[in-house]
C-alpha positions as a Markdown table, in Angstrom:
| # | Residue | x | y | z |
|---|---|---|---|---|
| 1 | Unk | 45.9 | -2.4 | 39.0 |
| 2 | Unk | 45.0 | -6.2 | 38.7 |
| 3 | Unk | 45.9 | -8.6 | 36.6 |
| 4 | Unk | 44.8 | -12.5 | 36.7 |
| 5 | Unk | 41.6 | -13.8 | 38.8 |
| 6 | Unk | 40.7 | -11.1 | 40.9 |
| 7 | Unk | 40.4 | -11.7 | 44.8 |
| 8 | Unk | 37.1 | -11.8 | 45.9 |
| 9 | Unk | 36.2 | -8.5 | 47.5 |
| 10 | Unk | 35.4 | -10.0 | 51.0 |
| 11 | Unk | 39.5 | -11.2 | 51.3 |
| 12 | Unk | 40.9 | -8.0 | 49.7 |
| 13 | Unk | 39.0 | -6.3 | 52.6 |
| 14 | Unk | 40.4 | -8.7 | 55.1 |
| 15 | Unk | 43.6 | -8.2 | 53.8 |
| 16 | Unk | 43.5 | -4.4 | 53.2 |
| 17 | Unk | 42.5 | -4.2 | 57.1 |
| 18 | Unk | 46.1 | -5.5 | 58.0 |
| 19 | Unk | 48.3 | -4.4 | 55.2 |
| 20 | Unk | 46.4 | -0.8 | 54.3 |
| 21 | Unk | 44.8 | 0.0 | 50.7 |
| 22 | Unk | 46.1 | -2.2 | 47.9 |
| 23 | Unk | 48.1 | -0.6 | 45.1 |
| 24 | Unk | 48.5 | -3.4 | 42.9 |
| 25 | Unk | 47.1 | -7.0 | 42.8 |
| 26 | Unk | 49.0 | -10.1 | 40.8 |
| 27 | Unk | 47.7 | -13.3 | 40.1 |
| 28 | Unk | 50.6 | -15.4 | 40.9 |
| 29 | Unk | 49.2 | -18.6 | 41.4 |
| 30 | Unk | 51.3 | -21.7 | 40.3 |
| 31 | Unk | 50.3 | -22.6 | 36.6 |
| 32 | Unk | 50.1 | -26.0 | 37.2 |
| 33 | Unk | 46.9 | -27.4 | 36.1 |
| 34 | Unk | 45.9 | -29.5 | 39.3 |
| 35 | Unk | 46.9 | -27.2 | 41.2 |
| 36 | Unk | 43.7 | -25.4 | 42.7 |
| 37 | Unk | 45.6 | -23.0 | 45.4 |
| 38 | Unk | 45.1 | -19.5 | 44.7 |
| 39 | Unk | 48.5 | -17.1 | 45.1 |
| 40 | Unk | 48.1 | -12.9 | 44.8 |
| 41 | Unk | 51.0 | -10.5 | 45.2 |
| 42 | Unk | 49.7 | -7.6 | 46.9 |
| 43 | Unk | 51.9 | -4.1 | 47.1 |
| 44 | Unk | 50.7 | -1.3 | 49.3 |
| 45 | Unk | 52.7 | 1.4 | 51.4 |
| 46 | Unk | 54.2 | -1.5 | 53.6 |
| 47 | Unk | 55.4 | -3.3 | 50.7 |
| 48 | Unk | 54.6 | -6.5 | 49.3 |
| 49 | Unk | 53.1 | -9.4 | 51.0 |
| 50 | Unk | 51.4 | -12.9 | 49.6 |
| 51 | Unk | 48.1 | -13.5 | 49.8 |
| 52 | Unk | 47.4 | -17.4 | 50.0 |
| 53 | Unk | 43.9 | -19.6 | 49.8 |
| 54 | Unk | 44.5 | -22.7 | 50.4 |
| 55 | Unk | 42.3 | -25.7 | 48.7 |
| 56 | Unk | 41.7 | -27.1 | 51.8 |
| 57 | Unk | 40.9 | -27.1 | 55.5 |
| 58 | Unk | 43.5 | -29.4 | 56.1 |
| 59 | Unk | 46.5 | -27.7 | 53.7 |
| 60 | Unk | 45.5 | -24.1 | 55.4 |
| 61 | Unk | 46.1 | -26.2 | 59.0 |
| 62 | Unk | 49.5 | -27.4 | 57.9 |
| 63 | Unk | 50.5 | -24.3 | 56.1 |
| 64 | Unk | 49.6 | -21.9 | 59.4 |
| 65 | Unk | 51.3 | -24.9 | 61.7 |
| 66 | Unk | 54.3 | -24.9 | 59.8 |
| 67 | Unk | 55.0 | -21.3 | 59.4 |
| 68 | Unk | 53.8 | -21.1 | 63.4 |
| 69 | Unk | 56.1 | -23.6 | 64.6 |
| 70 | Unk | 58.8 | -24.8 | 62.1 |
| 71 | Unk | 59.3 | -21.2 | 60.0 |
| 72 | Unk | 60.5 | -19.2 | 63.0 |
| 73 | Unk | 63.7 | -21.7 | 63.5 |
| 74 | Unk | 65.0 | -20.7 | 60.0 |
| 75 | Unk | 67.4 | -18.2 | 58.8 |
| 76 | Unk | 65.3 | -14.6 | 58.5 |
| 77 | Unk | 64.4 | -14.3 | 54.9 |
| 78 | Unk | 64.8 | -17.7 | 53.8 |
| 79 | Unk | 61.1 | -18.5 | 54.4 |
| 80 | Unk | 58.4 | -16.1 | 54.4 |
| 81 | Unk | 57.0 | -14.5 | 57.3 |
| 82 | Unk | 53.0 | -15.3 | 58.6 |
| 83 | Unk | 51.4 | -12.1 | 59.4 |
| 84 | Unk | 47.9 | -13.1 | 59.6 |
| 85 | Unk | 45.3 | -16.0 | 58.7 |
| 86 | Unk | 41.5 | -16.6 | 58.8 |
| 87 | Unk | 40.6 | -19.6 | 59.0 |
| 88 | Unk | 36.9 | -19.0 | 57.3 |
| 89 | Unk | 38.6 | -18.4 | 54.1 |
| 90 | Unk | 41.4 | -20.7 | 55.0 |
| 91 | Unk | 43.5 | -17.6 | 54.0 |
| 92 | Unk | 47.1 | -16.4 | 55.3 |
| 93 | Unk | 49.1 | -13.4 | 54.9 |
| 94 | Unk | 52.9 | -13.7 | 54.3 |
| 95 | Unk | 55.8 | -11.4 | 53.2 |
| 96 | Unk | 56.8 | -11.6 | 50.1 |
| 97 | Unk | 60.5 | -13.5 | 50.0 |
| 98 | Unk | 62.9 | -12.2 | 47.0 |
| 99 | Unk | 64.2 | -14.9 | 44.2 |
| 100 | Unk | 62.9 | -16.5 | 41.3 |
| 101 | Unk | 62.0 | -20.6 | 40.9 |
| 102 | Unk | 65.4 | -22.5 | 40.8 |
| 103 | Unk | 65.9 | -25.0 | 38.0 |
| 104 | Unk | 69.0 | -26.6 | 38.2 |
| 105 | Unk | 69.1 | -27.4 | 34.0 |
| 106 | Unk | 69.3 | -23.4 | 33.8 |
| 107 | Unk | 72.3 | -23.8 | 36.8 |
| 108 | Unk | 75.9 | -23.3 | 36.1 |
| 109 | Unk | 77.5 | -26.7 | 37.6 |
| 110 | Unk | 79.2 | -24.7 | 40.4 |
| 111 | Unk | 75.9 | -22.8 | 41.6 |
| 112 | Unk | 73.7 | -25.4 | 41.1 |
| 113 | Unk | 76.0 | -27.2 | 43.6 |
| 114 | Unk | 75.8 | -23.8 | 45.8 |
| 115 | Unk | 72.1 | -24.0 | 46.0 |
| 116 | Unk | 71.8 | -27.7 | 46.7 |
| 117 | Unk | 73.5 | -27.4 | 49.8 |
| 118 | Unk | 71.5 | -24.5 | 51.1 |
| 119 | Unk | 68.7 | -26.5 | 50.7 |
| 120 | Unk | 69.9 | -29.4 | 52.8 |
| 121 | Unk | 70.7 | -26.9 | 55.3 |
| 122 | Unk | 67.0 | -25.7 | 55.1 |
| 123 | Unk | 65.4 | -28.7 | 55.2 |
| 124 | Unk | 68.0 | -29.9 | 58.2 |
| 125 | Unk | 66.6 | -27.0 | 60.4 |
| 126 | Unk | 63.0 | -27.4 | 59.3 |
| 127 | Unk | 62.6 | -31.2 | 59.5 |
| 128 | Unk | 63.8 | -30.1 | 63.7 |
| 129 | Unk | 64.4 | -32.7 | 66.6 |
| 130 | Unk | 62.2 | -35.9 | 66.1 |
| 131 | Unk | 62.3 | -35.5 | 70.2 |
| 132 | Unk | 60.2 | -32.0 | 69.9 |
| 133 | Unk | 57.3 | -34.0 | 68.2 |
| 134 | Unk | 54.6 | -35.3 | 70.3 |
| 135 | Unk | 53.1 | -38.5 | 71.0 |
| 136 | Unk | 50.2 | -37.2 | 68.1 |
| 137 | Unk | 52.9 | -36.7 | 65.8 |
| 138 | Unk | 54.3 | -39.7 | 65.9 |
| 139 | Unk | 51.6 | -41.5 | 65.7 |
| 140 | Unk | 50.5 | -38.9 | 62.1 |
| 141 | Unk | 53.8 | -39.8 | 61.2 |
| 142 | Unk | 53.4 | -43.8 | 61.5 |
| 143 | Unk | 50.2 | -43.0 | 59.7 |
| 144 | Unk | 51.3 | -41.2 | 57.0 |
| 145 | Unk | 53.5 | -44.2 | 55.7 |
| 146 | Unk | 50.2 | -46.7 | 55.8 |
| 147 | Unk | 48.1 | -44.0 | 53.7 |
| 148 | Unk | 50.9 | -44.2 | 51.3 |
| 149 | Unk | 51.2 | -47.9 | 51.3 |
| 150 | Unk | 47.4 | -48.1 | 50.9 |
| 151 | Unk | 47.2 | -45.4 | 47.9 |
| 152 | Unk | 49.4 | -47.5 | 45.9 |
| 153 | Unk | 46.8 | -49.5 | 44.8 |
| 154 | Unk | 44.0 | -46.9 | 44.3 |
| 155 | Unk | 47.0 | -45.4 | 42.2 |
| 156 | Unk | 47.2 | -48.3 | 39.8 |
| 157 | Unk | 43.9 | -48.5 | 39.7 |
| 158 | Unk | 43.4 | -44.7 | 38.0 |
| 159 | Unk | 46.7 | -45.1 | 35.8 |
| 160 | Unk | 44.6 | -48.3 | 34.1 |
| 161 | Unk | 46.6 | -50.0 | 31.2 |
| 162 | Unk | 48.7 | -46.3 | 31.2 |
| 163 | Unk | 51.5 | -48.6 | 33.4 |
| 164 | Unk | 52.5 | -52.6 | 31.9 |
| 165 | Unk | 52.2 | -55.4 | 33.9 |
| 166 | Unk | 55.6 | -55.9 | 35.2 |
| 167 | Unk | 56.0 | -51.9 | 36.2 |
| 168 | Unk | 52.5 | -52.8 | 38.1 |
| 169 | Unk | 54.3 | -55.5 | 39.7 |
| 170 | Unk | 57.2 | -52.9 | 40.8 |
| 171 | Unk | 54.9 | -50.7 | 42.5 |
| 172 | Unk | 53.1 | -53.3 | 44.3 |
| 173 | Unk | 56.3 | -55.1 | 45.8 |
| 174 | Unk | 57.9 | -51.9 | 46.6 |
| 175 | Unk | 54.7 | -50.8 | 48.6 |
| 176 | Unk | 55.2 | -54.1 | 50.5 |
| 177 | Unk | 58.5 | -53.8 | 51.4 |
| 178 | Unk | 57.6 | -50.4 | 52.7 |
| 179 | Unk | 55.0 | -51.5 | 54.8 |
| 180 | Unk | 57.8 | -54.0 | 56.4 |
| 181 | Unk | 60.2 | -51.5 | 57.4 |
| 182 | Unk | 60.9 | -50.5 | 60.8 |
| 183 | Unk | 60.7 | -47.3 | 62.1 |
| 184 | Unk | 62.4 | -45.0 | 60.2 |
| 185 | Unk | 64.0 | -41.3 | 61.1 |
| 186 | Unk | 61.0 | -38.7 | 61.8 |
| 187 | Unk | 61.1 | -35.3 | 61.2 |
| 188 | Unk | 58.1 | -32.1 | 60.9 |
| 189 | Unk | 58.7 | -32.8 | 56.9 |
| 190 | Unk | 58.3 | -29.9 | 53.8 |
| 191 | Unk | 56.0 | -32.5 | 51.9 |
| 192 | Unk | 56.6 | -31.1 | 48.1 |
| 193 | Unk | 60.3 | -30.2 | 48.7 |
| 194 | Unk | 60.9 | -29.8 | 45.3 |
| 195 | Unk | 63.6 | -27.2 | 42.9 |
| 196 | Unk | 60.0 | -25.3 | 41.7 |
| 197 | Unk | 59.6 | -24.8 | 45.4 |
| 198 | Unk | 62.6 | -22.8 | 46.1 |
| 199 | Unk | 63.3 | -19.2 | 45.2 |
| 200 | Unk | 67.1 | -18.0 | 44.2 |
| 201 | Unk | 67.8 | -14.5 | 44.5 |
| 202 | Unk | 70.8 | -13.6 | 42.6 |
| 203 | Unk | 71.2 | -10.3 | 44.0 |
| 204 | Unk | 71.9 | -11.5 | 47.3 |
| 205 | Unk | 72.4 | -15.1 | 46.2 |
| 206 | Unk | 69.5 | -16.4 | 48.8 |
| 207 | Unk | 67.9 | -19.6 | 48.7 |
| 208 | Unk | 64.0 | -19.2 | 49.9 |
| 209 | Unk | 61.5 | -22.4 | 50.5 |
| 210 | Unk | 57.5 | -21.6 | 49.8 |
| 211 | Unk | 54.4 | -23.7 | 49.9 |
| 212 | Unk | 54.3 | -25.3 | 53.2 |
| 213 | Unk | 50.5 | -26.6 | 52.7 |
| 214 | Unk | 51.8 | -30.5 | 53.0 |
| 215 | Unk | 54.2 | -29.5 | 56.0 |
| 216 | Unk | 53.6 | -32.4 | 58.7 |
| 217 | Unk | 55.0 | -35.0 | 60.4 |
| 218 | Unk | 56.7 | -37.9 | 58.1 |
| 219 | Unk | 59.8 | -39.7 | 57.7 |
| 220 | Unk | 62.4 | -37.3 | 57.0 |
| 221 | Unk | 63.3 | -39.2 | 53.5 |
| 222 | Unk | 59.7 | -38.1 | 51.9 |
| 223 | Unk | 61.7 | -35.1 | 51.3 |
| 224 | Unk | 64.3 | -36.4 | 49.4 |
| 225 | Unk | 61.8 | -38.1 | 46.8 |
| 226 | Unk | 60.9 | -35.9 | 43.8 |
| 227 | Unk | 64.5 | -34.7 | 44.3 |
| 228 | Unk | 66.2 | -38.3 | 44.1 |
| 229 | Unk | 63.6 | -38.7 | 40.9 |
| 230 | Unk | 64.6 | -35.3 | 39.4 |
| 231 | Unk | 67.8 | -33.3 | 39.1 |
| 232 | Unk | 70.0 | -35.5 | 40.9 |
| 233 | Unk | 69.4 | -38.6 | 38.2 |
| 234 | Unk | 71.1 | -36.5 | 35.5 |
| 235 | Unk | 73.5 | -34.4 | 37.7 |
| 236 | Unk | 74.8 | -36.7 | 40.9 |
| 237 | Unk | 76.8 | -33.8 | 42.0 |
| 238 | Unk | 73.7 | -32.3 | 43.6 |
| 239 | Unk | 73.0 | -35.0 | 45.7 |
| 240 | Unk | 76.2 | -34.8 | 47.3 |
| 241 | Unk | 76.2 | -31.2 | 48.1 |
| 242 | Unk | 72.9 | -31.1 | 49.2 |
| 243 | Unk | 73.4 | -34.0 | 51.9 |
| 244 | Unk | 76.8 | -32.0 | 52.7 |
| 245 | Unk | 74.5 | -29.1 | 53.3 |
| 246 | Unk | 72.0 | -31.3 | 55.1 |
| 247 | Unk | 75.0 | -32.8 | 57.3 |
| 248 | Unk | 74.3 | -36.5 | 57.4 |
| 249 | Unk | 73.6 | -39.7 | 55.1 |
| 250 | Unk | 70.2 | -41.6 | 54.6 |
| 251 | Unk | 70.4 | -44.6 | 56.5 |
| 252 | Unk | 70.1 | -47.7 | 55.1 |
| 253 | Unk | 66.8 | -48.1 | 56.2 |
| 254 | Unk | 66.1 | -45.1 | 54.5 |
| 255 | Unk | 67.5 | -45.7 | 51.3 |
| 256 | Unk | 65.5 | -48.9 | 50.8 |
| 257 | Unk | 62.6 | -46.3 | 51.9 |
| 258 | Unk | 63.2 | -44.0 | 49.1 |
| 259 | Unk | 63.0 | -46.2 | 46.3 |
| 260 | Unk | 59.7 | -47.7 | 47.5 |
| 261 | Unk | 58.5 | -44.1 | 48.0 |
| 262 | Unk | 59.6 | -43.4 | 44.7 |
| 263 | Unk | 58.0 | -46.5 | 43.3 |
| 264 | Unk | 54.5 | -45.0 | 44.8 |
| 265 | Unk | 55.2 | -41.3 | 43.8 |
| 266 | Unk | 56.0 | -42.7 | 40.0 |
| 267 | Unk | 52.4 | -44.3 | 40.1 |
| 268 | Unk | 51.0 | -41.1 | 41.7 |
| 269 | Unk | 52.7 | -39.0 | 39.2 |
| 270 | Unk | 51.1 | -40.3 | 36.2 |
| 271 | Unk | 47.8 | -41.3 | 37.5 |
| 272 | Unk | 47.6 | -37.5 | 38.2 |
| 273 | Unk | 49.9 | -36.2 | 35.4 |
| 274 | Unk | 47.8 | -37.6 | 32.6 |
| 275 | Unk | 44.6 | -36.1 | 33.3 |
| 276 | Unk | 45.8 | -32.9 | 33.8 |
| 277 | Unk | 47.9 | -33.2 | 30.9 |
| 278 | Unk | 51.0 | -32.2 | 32.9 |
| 279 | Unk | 53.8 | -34.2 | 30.8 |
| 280 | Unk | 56.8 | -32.9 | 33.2 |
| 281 | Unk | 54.7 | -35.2 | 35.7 |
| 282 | Unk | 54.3 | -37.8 | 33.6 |
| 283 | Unk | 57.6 | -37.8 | 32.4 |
| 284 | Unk | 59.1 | -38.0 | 35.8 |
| 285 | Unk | 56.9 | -41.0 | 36.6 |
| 286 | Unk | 57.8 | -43.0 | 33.5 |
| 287 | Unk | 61.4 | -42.5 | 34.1 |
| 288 | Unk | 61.2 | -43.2 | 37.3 |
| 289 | Unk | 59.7 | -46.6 | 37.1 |
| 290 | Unk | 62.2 | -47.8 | 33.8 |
| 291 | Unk | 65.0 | -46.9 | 36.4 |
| 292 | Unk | 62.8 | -49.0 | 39.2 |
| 293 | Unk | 62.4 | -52.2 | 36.7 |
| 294 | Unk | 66.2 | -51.7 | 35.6 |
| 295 | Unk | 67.2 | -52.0 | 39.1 |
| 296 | Unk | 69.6 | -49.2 | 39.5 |
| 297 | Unk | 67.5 | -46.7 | 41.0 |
| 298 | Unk | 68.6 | -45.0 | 44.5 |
C-alpha cells in the first residue's frame, strides 16, 4: 500500500535491498510549502524505518555527519538511528523514532515544562565539546556567522516594502553589532531546533529530535533562536526549564547574539514566509521585529 508521492522505483530497490520487501509506503514528508525534502515511512518484517532525500548535496552531507558523529552520543531512542545512505540519491535510511510533533500551545503548563527541559538536555549533549571540533570547524563556524551577517541585506532586499523603514533599520544595525562580537561559544549545532522538530511520545513520555540536514558547526546560541521567537515569548516558564535541562545560562555575549540573530531570522522569515504563503512564518517574523523596535526583546 502507498499513499502520497510514490518513491521512485530505483530508491525503493535500494532500500528494499537493506530493509527486505516493503509492506507499506507513507508519504510523510513535512507539509510545509518550501520545504522540498522528501520523507517515506516504510514498514516491512523488520519494522519501520524512514526513508529520507535530502534537497541537497550539502543537507545529505550534514544530515549523514550528524547522525555519524553527533547522534551516537545521545540517549538510545531519542534520535533516530542511520542504517544506510547513498550518496547518488543523497538518500539515508533511519529507524523510525516513536512520538508525535510537540506544540507547546496544545501542552499542559507542567509537561510543556517537562519537555523543555529534555530538550536542553538534548541539545547540551549534541551541541558536544567545542574542544572535539577541528581547526575546519572552527573556522565553518567563524564562517557561518559572516554568511548570516551578509544575508541580511539580500534578505531586505527580497522582503521589498513588506518591512518599514525603521524595522529595516533594526535589521541592519543588529547585523552590525553581530559582525562586532567576539568569539562566541561553539558547538556541532541542530540548525532548525525548533518544537515542530521534536517528537513526544506519550506512552513512554520520550522526547525525540529529527531533521538534522542543517546540523554543523555554529555558535551554540543559533539554537536557541526560533525558540527565543516562539513559545518562550508567551510562556517564559519554558525558557527556564529548558536552560535547567540544558545546564548553563547564555552569556552575555550570547544574549546580545540572539537578538541580532533574531533580527536576521525575522527578515529571513518573511522574505521566505510570504512567497510560500506560510503565515506561521510570517507571523513569527513580524512579531519578532515589533518586539525588536519596542526594545524588549531577549
Amino acid at each position: 500500500m502507498t499513499s502520497g508521492t510514490p518513491v521512485p522505483p530505483a530508491l525503493a530497490a535500494w532500500a528494499e535491498d537493506i530493509v527486505g520487501p516493503v509492506r507499506t509506503v507513507r508519504d510523510v514528508s513535512h507539509p510545509r510549502p518550501e520545504s522540498q525534502v522528501q520523507v517515506w515511512e516504510l514498514t516491512s518484517a523488520t519494522g519501520r524505518t524512514i526513508l529520507k532525500v535530502a534537497p541537497t548535496p550539502d543537507f545529505y552531507t550534514r544530515e549523514t555527519r550528524a547522525y555519524r558523529e553527533a547522534a551516537p552520543a545521545l540517549e538510545r531512542g531519542t534520535v533516530p538511528h542511520l542504517v544506510e545512505t547513498d550518496a547518488r540519491h543523497r538518500a539515508l535510511l533511519m529507524t523510525a523514532v516513536p512520538g508525535r510533533p510537540v506544540r507547546s500551545a496544545a501542552l499542559s503548563p507542567a509537561l510543556g515544562r517537562v519537555l523543555h527541559r529534555k530538550a536542553g538536555a538534548w541539545l547540551r549533549r549534541f551541541h558536544g565539546d567545542a574542544r572535539d571540533l577541528t581547526s575546519q570547524d572552527l573556522a565553518e563556524a567563524a564562517a557561518e556567522m559572516e554568511r548570516a551577517v551578509e544575508a541580511a541585506e539580500k534578505h531586505l532586499e527580497v522582503c521589498g516594502d513588506l518591512i518599514g523603514a525603521h524595522e529595516r533599520e533594526v535589521v541592519r544595525r543588529h547585523a552590525a553589532g553581530l559582525a562586532l562580537l567576539g568569539p562566541l561559544p561553539v558547538g556541532y549545532v541542530h540548525g532548525d531546533f525548533q518544537e515542530r522538530n521534536w517528537l513526544h511520545d506519550s506512552a513512554s513520555g520520550s522526547l525525540a529530535v529529527v531533521d538534522l540536514e542543517r546540523a554543523r558547526p555554529h555558535a551554540a546560541v543559533l539554537d536557541v533562536v526560533r525558540l527565543a521567537c516562539g513559545p518562550w515569548v508567551r510562556r517564559p516558564e519554558l525558557r527556564t526549564a529548558f536552560f535547567e535541562g540544558f545546564g548553563r545560562e547564555l552569556t552575555s555575549a550570547e544574549r546580545t547574539a540572539l537578538r541580532c540573530l533574531s533580527a536576521l531570522d525575522a527578515a529571513s522569515a518573511i522574505a521566505r514566509g510570504v512567497p510560500h504563503e506560510d503565515k506561521d512564518v510570517v507571523d513569527r517574523g513580524r512579531e519578532t521585529l515589533t518586539r525588536l523596535v519596542r526594545g524588549d526583546h531577549g
